[in-house]
C-alpha positions in Angstrom: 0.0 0.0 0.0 2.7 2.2 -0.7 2.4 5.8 -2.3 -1.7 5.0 -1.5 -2.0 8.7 0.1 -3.1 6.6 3.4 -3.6 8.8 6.5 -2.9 8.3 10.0 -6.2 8.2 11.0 -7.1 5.5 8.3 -4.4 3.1 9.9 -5.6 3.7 13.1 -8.8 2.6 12.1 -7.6 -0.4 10.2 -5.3 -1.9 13.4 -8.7 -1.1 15.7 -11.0 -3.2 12.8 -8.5 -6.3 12.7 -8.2 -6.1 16.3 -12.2 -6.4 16.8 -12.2 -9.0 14.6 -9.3 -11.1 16.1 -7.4 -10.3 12.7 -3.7 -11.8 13.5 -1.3 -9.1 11.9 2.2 -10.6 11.2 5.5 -8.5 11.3 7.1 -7.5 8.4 3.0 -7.8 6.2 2.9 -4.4 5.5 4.4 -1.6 2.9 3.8 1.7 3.7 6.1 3.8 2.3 5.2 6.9 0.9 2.2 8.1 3.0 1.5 11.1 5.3 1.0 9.8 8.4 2.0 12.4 10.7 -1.0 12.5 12.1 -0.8 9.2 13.6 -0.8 8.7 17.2 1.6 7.2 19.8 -0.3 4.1 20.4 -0.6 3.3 16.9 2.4 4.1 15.7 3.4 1.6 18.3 1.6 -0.9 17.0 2.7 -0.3 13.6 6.2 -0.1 14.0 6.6 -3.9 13.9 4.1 -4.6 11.1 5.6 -2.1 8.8 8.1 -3.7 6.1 10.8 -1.4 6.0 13.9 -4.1 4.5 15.5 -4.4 8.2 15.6 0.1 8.4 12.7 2.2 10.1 13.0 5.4 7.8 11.4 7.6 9.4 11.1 10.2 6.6 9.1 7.5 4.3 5.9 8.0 6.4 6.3 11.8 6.7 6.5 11.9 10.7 8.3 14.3 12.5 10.0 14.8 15.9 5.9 15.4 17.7 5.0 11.7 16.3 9.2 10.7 17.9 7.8 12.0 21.1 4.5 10.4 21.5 5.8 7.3 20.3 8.6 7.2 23.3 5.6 8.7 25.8 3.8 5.6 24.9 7.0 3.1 25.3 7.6 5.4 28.7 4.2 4.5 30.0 3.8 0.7 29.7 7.8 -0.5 29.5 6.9 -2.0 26.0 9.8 -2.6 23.6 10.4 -1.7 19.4 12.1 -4.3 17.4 13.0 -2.4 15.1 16.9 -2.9 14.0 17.7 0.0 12.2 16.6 3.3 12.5 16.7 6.2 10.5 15.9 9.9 11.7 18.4 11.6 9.1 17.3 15.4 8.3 14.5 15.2 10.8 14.5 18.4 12.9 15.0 16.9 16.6 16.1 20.3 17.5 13.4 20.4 20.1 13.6 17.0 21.6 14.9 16.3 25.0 18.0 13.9 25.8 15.7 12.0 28.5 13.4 11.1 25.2 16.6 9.5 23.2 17.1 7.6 26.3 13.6 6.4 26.6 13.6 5.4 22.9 17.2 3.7 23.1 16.2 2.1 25.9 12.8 1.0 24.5 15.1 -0.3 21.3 17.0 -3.3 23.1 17.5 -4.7 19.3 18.9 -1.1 17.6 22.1 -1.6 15.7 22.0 1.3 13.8 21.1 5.0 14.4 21.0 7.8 12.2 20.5 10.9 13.3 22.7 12.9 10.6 21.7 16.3 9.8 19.2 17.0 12.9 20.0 20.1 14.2 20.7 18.4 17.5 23.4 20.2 19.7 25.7 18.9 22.1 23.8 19.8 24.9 21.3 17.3 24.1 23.9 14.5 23.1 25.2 15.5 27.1 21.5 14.8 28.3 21.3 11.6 26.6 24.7 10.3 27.8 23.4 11.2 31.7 19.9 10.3 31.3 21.7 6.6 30.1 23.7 6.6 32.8 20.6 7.4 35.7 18.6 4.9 33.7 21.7 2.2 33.7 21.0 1.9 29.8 23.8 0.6 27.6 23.5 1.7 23.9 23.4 -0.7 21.4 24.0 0.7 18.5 27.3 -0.3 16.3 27.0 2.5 14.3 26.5 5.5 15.4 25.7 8.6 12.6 26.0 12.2 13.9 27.2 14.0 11.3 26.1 17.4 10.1 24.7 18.3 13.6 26.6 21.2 15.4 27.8 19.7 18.3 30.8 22.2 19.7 28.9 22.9 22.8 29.1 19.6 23.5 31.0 18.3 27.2 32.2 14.7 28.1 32.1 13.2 24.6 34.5 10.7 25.6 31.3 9.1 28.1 30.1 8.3 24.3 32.6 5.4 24.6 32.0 4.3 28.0 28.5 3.8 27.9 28.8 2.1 24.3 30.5 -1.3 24.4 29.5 -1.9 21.2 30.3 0.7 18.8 32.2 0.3 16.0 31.4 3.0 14.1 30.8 6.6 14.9 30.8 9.1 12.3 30.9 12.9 13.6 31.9 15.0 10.4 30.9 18.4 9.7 30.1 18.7 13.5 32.6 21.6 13.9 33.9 19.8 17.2 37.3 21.3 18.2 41.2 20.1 19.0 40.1 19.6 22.3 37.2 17.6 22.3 38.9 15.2 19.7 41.8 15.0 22.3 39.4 13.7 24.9 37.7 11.4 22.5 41.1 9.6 21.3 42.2 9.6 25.6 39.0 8.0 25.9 39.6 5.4 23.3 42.9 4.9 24.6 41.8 4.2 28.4 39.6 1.7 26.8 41.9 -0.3 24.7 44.1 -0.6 28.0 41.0 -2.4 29.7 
């Protein structure tokens, strides 16, 4: 049902129907790229997350949703301890300029299966990237993710990058270009790596 001009709404009313009628949804049955559904709510985006067929990658931008649908997805993750299966995620070129770092936690922690995060070219700052490194560590959530993409965001505000690498045992790739970072943050950063190849 791709490129169907489908609406939020009309999913939400088609997961309600199969679920009156004991309709079994498999993960994986559906294609829904191409469709506005930023009006979709938290609970159904939920729902939909693991029924979508998205080739092992969540893009984000294929559905048209934004940081408001980000948020009330991780309010509804928050609120019942639920978890995403979801592999991959992209969120490249959405504007999370307004979310807060205790959300990324909440979703990374929500994500026990996340390999892969993009979050290239969302005006997120350093300040945020801080808040989701601390809100981690109050949480006691490791990230996942190998691959790490934060390039293009403008992160020289940004303090104790090096805790990146301590709460990230499993990062193999992290790609910071064009994030104007200076000398001195980079010094920290390969310190930091260097502490942890002596463990």
């Amino acid at each position: 049902m791709s490129n169907c001009h489908l609406s939020g709404s009309v999913i939400k009313d088609l997961l309600n129907e199969c679920d009156k009628n004991n309709v079994v949804l498999k993960p994986g049955m559906f294609d829904l790229r191409g469709n506005n559904l930023s009006e979709i709510d938290g609970v159904t985006l939920f729902g939909l997350v693991n029924l979508i067929y998205n080739n092992y990658t969540f893009e984000w931008w294929y559905y048209i949703l934004s940081v408001d649908n980000l948020k009330s997805l991780v309010d509804e993750c928050d609120e019942d301890g639920r978890t995403l299966t979801w592999k991959k995620l992209n969120l490249s070129l959405i504007n999370l300029s307004s979310i807060k770092g205790s959300q990324l936690a909440i979703l990374l922690k929500c994500s026990p299966e996340l390999k892969h995060l993009d979050m290239s070219n969302c005006h997120l700052s350093g300040s945020i990237i801080k808040d989701v490194l601390n809100e981690c560590n109050k949480k006691y959530v490791v990230l996942k993710p190998g691959l790490l993409d934060l390039k293009g965001n403008n992160l020289s505000d940004i303090d104790g990058v090096a805790c990146l690498l301590k709460f990230s045992p499993e990062l193999k790739h992290l790609d910071m270009s064009n994030c104007h970072l200076s000398g001195s943050i980079i010094k920290d950063l390969l310190n930091e790596i260097q502490l942890k190849d002596q463990n």
